[in-house]
SESEZA-273567 format. One record per residue (C-alpha): residue number from 0; x, y, z. Coordinates in steps of 0.02 Angstrom, whole numbers, plus 50000, padded with zeros to 5 digits. Layout:
BEGIN
seq/c1/c2/c3
NUM/X/Y/Z
...
// end
This chain:
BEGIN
seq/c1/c2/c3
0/44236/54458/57633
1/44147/54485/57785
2/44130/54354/57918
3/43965/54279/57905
4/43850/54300/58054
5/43834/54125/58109
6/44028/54159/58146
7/44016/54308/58214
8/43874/54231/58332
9/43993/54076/58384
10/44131/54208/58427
11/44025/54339/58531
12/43961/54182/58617
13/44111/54111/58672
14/44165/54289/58733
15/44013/54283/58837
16/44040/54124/58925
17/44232/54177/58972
18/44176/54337/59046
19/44050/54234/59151
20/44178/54096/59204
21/44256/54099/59362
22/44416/54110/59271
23/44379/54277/59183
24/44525/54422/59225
25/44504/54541/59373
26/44419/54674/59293
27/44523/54828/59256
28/44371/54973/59302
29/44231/54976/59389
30/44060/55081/59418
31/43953/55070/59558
32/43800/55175/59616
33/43748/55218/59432
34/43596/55246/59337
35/43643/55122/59198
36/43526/55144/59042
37/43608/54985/58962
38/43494/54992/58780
39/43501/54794/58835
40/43320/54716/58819
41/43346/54586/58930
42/43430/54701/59070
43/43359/54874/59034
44/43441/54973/59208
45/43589/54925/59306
46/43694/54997/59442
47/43881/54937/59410
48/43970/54907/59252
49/44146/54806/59255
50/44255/54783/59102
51/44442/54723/59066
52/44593/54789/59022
53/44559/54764/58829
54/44415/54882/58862
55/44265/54750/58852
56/44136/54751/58976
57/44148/54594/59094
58/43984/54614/59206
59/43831/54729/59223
60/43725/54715/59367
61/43695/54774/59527
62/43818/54847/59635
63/43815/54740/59778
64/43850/54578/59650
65/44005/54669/59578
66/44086/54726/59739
67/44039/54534/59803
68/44119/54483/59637
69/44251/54582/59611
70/44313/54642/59812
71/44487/54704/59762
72/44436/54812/59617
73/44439/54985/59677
74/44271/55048/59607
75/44245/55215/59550
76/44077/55294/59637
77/43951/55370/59505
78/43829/55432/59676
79/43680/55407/59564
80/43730/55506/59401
81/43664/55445/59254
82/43746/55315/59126
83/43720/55291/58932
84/43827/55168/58807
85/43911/55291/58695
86/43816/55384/58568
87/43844/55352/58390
88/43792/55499/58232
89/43765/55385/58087
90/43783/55530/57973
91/43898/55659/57988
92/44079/55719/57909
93/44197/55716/58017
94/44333/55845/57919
95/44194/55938/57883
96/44161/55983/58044
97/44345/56032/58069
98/44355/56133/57921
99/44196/56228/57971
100/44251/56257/58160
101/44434/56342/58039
102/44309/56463/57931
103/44188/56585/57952
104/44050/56511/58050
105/43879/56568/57978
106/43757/56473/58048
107/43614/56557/58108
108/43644/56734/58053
109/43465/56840/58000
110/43513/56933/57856
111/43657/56982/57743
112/43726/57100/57854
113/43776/56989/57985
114/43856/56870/57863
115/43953/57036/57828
116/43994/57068/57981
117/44051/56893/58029
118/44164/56866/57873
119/44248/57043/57921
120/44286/56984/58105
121/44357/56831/58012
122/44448/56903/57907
123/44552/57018/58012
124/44605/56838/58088
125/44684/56779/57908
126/44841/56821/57800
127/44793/56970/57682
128/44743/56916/57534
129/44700/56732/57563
130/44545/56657/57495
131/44383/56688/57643
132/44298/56537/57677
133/44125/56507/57770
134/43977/56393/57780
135/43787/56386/57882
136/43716/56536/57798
137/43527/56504/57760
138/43416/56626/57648
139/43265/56562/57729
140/43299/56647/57880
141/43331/56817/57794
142/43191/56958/57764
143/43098/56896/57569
144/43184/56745/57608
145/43290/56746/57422
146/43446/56705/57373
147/43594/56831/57408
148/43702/56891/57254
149/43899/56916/57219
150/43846/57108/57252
151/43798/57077/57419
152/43995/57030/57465
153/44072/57142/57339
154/44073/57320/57443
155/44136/57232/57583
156/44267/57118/57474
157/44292/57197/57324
158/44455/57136/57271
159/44488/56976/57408
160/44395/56807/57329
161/44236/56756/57460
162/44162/56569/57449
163/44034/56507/57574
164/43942/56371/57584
165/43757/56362/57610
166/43702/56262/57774
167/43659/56118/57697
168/43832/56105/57563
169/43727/56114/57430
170/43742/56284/57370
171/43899/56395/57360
172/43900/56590/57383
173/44042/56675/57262
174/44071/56850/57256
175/44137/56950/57108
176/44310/56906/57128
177/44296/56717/57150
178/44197/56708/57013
179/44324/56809/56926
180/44451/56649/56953
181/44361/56534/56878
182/44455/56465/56731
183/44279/56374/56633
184/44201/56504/56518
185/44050/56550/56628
186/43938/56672/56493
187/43816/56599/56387
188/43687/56470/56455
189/43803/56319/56497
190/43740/56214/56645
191/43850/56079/56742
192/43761/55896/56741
193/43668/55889/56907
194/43691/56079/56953
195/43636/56246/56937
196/43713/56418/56896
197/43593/56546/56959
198/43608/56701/56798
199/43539/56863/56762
200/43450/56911/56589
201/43596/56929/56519
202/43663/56741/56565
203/43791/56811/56691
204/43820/56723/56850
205/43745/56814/57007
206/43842/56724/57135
207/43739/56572/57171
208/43794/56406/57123
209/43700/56249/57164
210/43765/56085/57190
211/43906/56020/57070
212/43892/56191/56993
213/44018/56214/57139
214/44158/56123/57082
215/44182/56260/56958
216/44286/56317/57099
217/44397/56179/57135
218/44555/56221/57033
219/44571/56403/57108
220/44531/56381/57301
221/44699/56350/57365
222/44692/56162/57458
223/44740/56141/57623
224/44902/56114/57690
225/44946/55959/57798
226/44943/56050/57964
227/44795/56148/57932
228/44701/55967/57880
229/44787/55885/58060
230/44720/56055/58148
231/44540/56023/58088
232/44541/55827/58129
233/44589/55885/58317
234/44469/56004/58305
235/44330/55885/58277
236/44380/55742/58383
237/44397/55860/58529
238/44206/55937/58487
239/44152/55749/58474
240/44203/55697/58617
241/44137/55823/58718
242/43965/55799/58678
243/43957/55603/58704
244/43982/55547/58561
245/44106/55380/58535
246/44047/55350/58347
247/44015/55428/58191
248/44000/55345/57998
249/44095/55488/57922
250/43978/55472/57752
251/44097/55517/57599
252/44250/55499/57656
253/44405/55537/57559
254/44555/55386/57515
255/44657/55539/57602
256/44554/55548/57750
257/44528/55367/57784
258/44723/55355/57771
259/44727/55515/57891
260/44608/55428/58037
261/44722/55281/58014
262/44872/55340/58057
263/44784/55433/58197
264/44732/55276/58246
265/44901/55205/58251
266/44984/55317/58337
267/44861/55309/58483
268/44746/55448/58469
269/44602/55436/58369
270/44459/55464/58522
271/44311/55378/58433
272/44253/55234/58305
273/44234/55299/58113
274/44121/55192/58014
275/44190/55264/57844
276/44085/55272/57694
277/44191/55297/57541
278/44148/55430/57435
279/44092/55364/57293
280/44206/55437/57160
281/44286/55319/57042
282/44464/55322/57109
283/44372/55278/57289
284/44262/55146/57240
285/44402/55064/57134
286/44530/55054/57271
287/44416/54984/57397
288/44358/54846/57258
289/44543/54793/57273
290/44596/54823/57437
291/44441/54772/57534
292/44356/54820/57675
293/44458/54912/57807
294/44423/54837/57980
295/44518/54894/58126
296/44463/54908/58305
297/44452/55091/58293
298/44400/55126/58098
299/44301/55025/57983
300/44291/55057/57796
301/44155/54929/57702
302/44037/55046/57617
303/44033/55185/57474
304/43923/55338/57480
305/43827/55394/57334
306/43732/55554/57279
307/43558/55552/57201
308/43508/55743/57208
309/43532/55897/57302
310/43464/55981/57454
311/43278/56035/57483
312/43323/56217/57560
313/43434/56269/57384
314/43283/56172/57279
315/43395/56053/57205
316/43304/55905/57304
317/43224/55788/57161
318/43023/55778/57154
319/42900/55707/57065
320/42805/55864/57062
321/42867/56019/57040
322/42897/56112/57194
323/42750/56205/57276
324/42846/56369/57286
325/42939/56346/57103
326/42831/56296/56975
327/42920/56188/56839
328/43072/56150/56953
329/43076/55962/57001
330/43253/55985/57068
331/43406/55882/57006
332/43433/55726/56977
333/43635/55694/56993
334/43614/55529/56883
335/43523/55441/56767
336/43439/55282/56832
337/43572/55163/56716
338/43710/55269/56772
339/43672/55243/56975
340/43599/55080/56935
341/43792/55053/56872
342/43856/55128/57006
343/43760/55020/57147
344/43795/54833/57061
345/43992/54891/57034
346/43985/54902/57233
347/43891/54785/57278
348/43994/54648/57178
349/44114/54706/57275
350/44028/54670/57447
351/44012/54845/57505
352/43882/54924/57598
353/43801/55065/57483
354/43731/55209/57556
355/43655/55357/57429
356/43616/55537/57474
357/43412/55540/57425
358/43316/55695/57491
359/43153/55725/57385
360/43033/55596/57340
361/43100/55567/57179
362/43271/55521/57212
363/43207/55413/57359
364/43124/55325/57220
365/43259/55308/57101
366/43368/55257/57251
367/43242/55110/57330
368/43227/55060/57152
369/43411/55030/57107
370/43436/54966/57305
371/43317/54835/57269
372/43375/54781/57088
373/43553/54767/57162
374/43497/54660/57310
375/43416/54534/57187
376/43560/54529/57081
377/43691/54509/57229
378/43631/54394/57367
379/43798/54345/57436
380/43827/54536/57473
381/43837/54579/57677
382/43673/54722/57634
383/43636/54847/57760
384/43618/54961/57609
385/43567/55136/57661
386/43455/55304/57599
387/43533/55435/57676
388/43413/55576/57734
389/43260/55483/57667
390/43181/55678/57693
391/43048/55670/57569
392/42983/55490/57528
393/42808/55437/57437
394/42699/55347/57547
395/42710/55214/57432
396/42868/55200/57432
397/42880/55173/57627
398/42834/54990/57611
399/42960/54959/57490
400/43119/55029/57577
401/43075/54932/57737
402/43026/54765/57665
403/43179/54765/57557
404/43278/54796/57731
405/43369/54958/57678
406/43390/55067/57827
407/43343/55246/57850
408/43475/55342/57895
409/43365/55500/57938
410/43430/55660/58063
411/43318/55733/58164
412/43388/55908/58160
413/43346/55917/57972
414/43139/55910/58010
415/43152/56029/58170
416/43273/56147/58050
417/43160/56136/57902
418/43006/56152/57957
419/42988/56328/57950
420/42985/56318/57744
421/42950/56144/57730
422/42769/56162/57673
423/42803/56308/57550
424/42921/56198/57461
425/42813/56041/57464
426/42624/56106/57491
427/42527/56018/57652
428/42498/55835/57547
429/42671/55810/57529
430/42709/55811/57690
431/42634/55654/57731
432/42804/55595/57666
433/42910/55731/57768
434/43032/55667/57892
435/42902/55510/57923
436/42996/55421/58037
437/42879/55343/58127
438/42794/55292/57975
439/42934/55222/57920
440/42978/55124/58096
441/42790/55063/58092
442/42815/54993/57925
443/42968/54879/57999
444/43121/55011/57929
445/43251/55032/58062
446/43296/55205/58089
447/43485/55259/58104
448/43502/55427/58178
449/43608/55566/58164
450/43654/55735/58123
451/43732/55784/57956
452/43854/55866/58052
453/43918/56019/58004
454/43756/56051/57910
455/43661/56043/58091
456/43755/56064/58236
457/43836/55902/58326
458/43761/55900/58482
459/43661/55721/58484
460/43576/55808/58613
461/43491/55919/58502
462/43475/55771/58389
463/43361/55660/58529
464/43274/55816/58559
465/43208/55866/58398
466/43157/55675/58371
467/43056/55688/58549
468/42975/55838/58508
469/42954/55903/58327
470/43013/56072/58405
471/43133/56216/58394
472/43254/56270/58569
473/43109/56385/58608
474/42958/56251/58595
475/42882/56292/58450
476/42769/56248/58366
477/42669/56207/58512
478/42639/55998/58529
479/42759/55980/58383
480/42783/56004/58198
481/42677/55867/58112
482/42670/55777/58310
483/42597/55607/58229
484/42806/55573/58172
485/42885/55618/58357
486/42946/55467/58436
487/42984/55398/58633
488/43136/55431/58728
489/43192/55272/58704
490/43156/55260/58516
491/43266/55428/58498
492/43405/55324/58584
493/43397/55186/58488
494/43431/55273/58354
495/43574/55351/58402
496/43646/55182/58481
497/43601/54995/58445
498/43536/55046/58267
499/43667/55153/58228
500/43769/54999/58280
501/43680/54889/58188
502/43701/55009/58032
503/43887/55003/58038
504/43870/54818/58066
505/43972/54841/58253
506/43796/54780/58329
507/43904/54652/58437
508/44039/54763/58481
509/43930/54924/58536
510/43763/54989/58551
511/43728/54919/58717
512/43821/54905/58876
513/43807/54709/58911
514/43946/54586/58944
515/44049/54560/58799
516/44035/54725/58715
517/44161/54869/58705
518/44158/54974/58877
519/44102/55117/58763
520/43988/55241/58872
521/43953/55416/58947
522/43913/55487/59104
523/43772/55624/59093
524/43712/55754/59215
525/43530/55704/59232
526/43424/55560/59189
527/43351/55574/58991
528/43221/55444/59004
529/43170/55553/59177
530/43186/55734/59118
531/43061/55852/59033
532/43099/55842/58846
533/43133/56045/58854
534/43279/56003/58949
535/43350/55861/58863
536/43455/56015/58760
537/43527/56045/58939
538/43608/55886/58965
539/43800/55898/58989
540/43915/55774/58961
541/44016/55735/59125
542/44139/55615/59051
543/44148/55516/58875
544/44237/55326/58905
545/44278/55218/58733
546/44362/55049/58784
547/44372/55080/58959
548/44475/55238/58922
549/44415/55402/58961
550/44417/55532/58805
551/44332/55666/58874
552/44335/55735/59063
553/44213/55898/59107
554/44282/56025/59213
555/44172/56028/59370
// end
């Protein structure tokens, strides 16, 4: 079980009153002459930071009272640079991002032919003959805008096996020889429960496979070994890092992966805090009914992620209407409302945080629905339960998720990425419900924010941005993609630190920089809250600090 609040409260505010006593330890860092953007209500800018040598900030304020305070602490000089508490993605997947930055990166190619061409340079890198791997390619962006085909890979790879992921994981891309692997009978008009094999007239796969029609592929891709799984964690870390961030909720996380950031962890060199959300198989969910919640100072595991339906760029998003651009498709439902209902009370019973995968109005539905039955049925649970994505939601439906407290986990990528196809999908009175996040946040939802890394790219940067401005890298569309949704500067960073916090329940640990709190922050070149929003994109990251201990150093 998890401490109850009223503990929690007692603790953080004894930890307060030692850090202000005379008797408190001689700080082991200091910052001075800083631009301190603290996320703290009550003390919203500050010039010095101090914090301890079990990485907890001691004193914020000025930087006369800290040098008066503190005289022998050799103080590090920030000469006005800019200072942020450390930024936390409340979506992404963390060996995900590994594994992509190992295969074929696709993202953002225009056609077929570059995919081509990029899977050739990779492939000259790999042992003949071993499976090709990729993910980020994106239809949308190609000429007619249509799904590729197994021919489209088969000139260029006629006899080595070729799987890539679509951008959003949602859809796999086979050629002719993968599919020739397969050990289920493929011909006739079988379909998987919740997914989708794309066929010709004659019922023969063309190469497209949506959803859990991928796991047709399972038993033939090779797994990976042990070092290339270690290579892909450093991988990540190291990208993480670099771009400010000190947190992530890794959302579906493996029993093999949690044990993986543990042992990192132990032996000293996990870089960041994981928030892990189980994935919510049955072997997952069962093990953390019995073992219970994880909680180390480093990773947390209380929660289980769930799946509702699919993605709306491969149409497997659930509606209520058919989509705009595919009559009589409503998408994909990946359980029936018993069946999730089943799956939400099993962990809440348990006292986990739930968190479910809902993109299209229709699964937000089902979701909110079984969110709300569980809550009534489990008061004693911790909540915090989350919709993850929350992409497409029924106005009427916005009331409901925020008065039953769930939290919108929502990435601001997704809507800036999207919006070129958006309203073909959906048609214009859909979109009421499109990436609403400030009519969700006026209806009294909090808003966790993040990235769905490696579906968007990691960069929180390009997170705040998007949320700012409703706009692509080049400023289009001009004033912003549905502008009514962008929110403020400080808004953005809220979501991306105290309610992040807040939705990995480390609220009193991180968030803010304030005494008491982890001395979790970053050191930026320029001032967000001062900048353009066209430049927040430029922002580097000087130097990434979680606990006092710096993770990541820029080379000048």
């Amino acid at each position: 079980m998890r401490p109850s609040m009223t503990a929690l409260t007692t603790a953080f505010a004894a930890m307060l009153a030692l850090a202000a006593s005379p008797l408190a330890a001689k700080p082991a860092g200091m910052v001075v002459n800083g631009k301190i953007h603290t996320m703290n209500p009550d003390q919203p800018v500050a010039q010095a930071m101090a914090w301890d040598r079990d990485g907890r900030i001691v004193d914020v304020g000025t930087s006369e009272e800290l040098a008066s305070k503190w005289p022998d602490v050799v103080a590090e000089d920030l000469a006005g640079r800019t200072v942020i508490p450390g930024l936390i993605d409340a979506h992404g997947h963390v060996m995900g991002l590994g594994f992509s930055m190992l295969n074929a990166d696709l993202a953002g190619a225009d056609s077929v032919e570059e995919v081509v061409q990029r899977l050739k340079q990779h492939a000259a890198e790999l042992p003949e003959g071993a499976w090709l791997r990729g993910r980020g390619w994106d239809q949308t962006r190609w000429p007619g805008a249509q799904f590729p085909s197994a021919g489209d890979l088969d000139a260029a790879f006629p006899e080595r096996p070729v799987l890539l992921e679509r951008v959003d994981g949602h859809a796999a891309w086979a050629n002719s020889a993968a599919i020739g692997r397969v050990k289920v009978d493929l011909t006739g008009e079988w379909q998987p429960e919740g997914g989708f094999i794309h066929r010709d007239q004659d019922g023969k796969p063309v190469g497209i496979f949506i959803d859990r029609a991928a796991d047709v592929f399972e038993d033939v891709i090779p797994p990976p070994t042990e070092a290339e799984k270690a290579l892909a964690l450093d991988r990540a870390l190291e990208r993480m890092t670099s771009l400010g961030l000190t947190g992530v909720h890794d959302a579906g996380t493996s029993l093999d992966d949690l044990r993986r950031f543990l042992h990192r962890e132990a032996a000293g060199k996990l870089p960041i805090r994981i928030h892990a959300l189980a994935d919510g198989d049955e072997e997952a969910l069962a093990s953390l009914c019995r073992m219970g919640s994880v909680d180390t100072p480093r990773v947390t595991a209380s929660g289980v992620k769930f799946y509702a339906d699919g993605a709306l760029g491969s149409r497997g998003a659930a509606l209520l209407e058919a989509y705009s651009d595919d009559p009589g498709n409503r998408g994909l439902l990946f359980e029936t409302d018993e069946v999730l209902q089943a799956m939400v009370d099993k962990a809440m019973d348990c006292d986990l945080q739930v968190a479910i995968h809902a993109i299209g109005d229709r699964a937000n539905r089902q979701v909110i629905d079984a969110l709300i039955q569980g809550q009534s049925r489990f008061e004693s649970n911790p909540g915090r339960h989350r919709v993850e994505h929350v992409q497409i939601i029924h106005p009427k439906d916005i009331p409901r998720l925020a008065e039953a407290g769930i939290i919108a986990s929502m990435q601001p990528t997704h809507a800036t990425s999207d919006m070129r196809w958006a309203e073909d999908r959906l048609g214009e009175q859909r979109l009421f419900g499109a990436y609403a996040w400030q009519r969700l946040r006026q209806a009294g939802a909090r808003l966790a924010f993040g990235s769905d890394f490696p579906v968007e790219q990691v960069d929180p940067m390009l997170g705040l941005y998007a949320a700012v401005t409703r706009q692509d890298l080049d400023g289009e569309p001009p004033g912003g993609w549905l502008p009514d949704q962008r929110v403020t500067v400080q808004v953005a960073m809220e979501g991306f630190t105290i309610d992040a916090a807040y939705a990995g329940f480390a609220e009193d640990d991180t968030g803010s920089l304030e005494a008491g709190k982890l001395a979790d922050f970053v050191v930026l070149d320029r001032d967000l809250f001062e900048i353009e929003p066209a430049d927040i994109p430029k922002t580097r990251v000087l130097r990434t600090v979680v606990g006092g201990s710096v993770v990541f150093e820029a080379d000048d």
